[in-house]
Each structure stands twice: as structure tokens, then as C-alpha cells.
N, C-alpha and C positions, 0 to 999 in steps of 0.2 A: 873861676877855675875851669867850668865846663865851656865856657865860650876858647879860651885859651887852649884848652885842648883840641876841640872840634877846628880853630884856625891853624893849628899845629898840623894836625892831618893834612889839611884841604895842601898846606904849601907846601907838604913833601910829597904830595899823592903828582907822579907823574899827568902831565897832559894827555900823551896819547892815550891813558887809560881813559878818558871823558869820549861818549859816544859823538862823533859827527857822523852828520847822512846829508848828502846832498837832495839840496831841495829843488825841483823843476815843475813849472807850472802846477805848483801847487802840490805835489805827490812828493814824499818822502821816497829817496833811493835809498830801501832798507836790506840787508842783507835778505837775501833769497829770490832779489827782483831778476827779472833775467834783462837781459843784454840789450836784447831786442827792445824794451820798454824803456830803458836806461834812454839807448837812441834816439827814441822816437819824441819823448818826453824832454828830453838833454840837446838835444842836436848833435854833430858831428862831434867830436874829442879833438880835444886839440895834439894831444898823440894817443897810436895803439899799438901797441906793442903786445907779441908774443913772447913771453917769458919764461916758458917752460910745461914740464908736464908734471901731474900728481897721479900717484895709483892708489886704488882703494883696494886692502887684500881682506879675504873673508876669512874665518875663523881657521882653515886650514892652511893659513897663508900665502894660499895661490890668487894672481888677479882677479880681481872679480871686476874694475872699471878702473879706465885709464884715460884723464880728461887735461885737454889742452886749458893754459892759465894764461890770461890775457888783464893787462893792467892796460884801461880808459883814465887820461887824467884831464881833466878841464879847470880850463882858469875861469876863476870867481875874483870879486874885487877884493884885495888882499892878501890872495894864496892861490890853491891849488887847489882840488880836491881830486886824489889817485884812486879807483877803484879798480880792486881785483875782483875778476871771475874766472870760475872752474868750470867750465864745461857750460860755460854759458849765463851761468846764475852767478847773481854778485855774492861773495864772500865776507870781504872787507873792502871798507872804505876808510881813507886817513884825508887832513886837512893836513897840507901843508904851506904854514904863512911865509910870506914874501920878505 
């Protein structure tokens, strides 16, 4: 019964909730890496795209920081992997298969 339950989860638990990080020379691109290292470690992106802006408001909900959002995506064998960054530093990262 405990097996059947535990394989019940696993097949309705969406994919994108499973962590992917792209892996380059050996470094995990884990959320909070910056941009710069992604690069350097990743090589060039196969697209970069400016996507928008995010604001961070402070308790009296006036701006407190307002950072450009930029998704890097590189092809890997079998997908994609699209990383977003906020001001420089990675956020999220998704796999998307081919």
C-alpha cells in the first residue's frame, strides 16, 4: 500500500516542480550565481533576451530597487535550459525538452 501511494505522488507531482541547474565545467548554475559566471563558465547563450523589469518595494511601499530581467537559454543535448536573471543574479532556471 505504501509503495502504491508513494508512486501515486511521484506521477501526479508536476515535472517542473523537480529542481534542474545547469551544469558547466563542472559548477552547478544554482540560483544566486551571477550572470557573469554563468558566462564565463556557459559560453555565449544561444539567445539573450531582455524581458522586463521587477521592483522591490520596502515596507512603506515606496521603490526601494528596480532591476532589469534578462532570460539566457542554451541548448544542451535534448532541450534547452532557459535561465532567468534579476539584476544580474540567476533566479530561476527551467529545462526545456525538445
Amino acid at each position: 500500500m505504501r509503495t502504491c501511494l508513494c508512486l501515486a505522488l511521484l506521477l501526479i507531482t508536476p515535472s517542473s516542480l523537480l529542481a534542474v541547474d545547469l551544469r558547466c565545467q563542472g559548477d552547478l548554475m544554482t540560483p544566486g550565481t551571477i550572470m557573469a559566471k554563468v558566462t564565463a563558465k556557459c559560453g555565449p547563450p544561444l539567445t539573450e533576451r531582455e524581458v522586463g523589469e521587477v521592483s522591490y518595494l520596502n515596507e512603506r511601499r515606496r521603490e526601494l530597487r528596480k532591476f532589469t530581467v534578462y532570460e539566457l537559454t542554451y541548448a544542451v543535448p535534448g532541450g534547452f535550459y532557459v535561465l532567468t536573471f534579476e539584476g544580474g543574479v540567476l533566479k530561476k532556471t527551467e529545462y526545456v525538452p525538445q
